[in-house]
C-alpha positions as CSV (number, residue, x, y, z in Angstrom):
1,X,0.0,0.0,0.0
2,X,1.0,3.6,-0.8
3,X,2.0,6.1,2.0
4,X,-0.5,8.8,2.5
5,X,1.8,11.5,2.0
6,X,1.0,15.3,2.7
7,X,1.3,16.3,-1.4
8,X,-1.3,13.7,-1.7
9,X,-3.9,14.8,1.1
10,X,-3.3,18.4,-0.3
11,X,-4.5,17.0,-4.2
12,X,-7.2,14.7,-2.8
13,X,-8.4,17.6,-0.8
14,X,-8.2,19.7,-4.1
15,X,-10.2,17.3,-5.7
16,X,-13.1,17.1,-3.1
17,X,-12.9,20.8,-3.5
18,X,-13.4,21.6,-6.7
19,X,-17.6,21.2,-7.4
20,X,-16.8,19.6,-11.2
21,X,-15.0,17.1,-12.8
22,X,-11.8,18.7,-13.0
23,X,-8.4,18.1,-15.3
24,X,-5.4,17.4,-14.2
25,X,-4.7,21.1,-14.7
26,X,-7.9,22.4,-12.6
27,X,-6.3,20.4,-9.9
28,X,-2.6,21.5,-10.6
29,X,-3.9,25.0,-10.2
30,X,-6.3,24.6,-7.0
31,X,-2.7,22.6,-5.2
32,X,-0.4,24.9,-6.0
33,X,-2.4,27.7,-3.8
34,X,-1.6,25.6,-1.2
35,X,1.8,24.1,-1.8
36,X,3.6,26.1,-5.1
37,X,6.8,24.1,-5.6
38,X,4.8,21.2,-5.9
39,X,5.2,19.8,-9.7
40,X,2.7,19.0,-12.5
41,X,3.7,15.8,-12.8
42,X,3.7,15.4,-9.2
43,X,-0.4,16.6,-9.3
44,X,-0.7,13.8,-12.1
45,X,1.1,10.5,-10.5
46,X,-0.6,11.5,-7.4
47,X,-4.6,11.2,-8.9
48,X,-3.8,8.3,-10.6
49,X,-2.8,7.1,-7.4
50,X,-6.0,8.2,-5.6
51,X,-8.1,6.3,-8.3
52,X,-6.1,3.2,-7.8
53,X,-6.4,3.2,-4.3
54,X,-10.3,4.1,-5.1
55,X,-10.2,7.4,-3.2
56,X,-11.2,9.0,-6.2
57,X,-12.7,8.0,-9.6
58,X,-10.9,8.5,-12.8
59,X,-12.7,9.7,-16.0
60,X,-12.0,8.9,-19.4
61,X,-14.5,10.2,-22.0
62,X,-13.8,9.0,-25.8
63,X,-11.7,12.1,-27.5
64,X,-10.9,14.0,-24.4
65,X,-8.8,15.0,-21.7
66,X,-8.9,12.2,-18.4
67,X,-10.5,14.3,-15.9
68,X,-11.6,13.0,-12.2
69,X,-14.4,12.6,-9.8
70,X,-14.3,12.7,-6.2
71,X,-17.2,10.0,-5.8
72,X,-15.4,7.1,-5.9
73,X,-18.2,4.1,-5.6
74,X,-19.8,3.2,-8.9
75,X,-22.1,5.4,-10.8
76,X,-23.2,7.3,-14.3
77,X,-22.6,10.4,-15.9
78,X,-24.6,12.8,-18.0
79,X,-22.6,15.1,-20.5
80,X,-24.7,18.2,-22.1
81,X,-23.9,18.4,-26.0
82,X,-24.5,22.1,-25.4
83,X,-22.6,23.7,-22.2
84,X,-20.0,20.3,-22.0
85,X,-20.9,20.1,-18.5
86,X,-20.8,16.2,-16.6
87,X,-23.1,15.6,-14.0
88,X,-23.3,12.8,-12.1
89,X,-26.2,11.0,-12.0
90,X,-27.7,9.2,-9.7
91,X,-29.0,6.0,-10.5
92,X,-28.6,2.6,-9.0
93,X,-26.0,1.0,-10.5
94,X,-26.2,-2.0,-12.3
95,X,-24.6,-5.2,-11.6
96,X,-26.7,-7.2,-13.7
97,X,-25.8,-5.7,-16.9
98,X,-21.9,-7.2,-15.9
99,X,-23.1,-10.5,-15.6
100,X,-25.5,-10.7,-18.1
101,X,-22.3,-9.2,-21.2
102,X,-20.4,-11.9,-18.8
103,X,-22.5,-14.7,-19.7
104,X,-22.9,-13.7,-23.6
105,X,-19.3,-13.2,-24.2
106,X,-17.4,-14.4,-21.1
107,X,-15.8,-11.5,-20.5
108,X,-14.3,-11.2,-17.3
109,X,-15.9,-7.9,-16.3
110,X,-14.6,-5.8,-13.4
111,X,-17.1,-3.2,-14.0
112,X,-19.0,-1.0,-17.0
113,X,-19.0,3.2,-17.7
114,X,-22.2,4.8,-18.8
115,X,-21.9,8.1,-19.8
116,X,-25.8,9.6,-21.0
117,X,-25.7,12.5,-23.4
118,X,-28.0,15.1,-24.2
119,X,-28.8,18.4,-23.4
120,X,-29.4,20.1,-19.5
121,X,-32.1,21.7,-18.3
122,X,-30.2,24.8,-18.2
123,X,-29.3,24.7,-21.8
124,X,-33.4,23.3,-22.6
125,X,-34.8,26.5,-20.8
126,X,-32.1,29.1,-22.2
127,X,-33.1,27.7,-25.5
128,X,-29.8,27.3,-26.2
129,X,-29.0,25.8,-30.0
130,X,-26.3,22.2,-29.3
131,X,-23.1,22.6,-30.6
């Protein structure tokens, strides 16, 4: 097991912090209020860390940058075509759609993303036009 160290508290507490889903960078910036000698690559090995040791939830959406979430336990994500923002959404998630692409394929399967798409409320009642 990893040691706890005080640059990683400092970046989890960035995290936990920050109200979005933020970049590496967001995080970099929000740390180095705190603690400015610390490196970006420092910032970077650390998160990875975090969402290895499930402290934290790593992000990957299909043609952008990794970004991460400070729930950590299983759940979706909504992304709005218009604004970009990701919202978590709370759903139960569901084990049974592991077991049942299991059983069809035999995948091993450790567990699935779902990432829903479509446009906010916000965007819907500022009549926004999608990107």
């Amino acid at each position: 097991m990893k040691r706890n160290t005080v640059q990683r508290q400092v970046i989890l507490r960035a995290v936990q912090k920050l109200n979005t889903h933020p970049s590496v960078e967001e995080v970099y910036r929000e740390v180095i209020k705190e603690h400015p000698t610390i490196s970006k690559v420092t910032v970077y090995r650390n998160l990875r860390q975090l969402a290895g040791n499930f402290k934290i939830r790593q992000v990957i959406l299909p043609g952008e940058q990794e970004i991460y979430d400070k729930r950590a336990d299983q759940h979706y994500h909504f992304k709005c075509k218009n604004c970009g923002t990701l919202f978590d959404i709370d759903i139960a998630y569901r084990d049974d759609m592991d077991e049942a692409v299991k059983l069809k394929y035999g995948f091993r399967i450790d567990a699935h993303e779902t990432l829903f798409a479509g446009i906010c409320p916000e965007c819907q009642n500022n009549h926004q036009d999608v990107r």
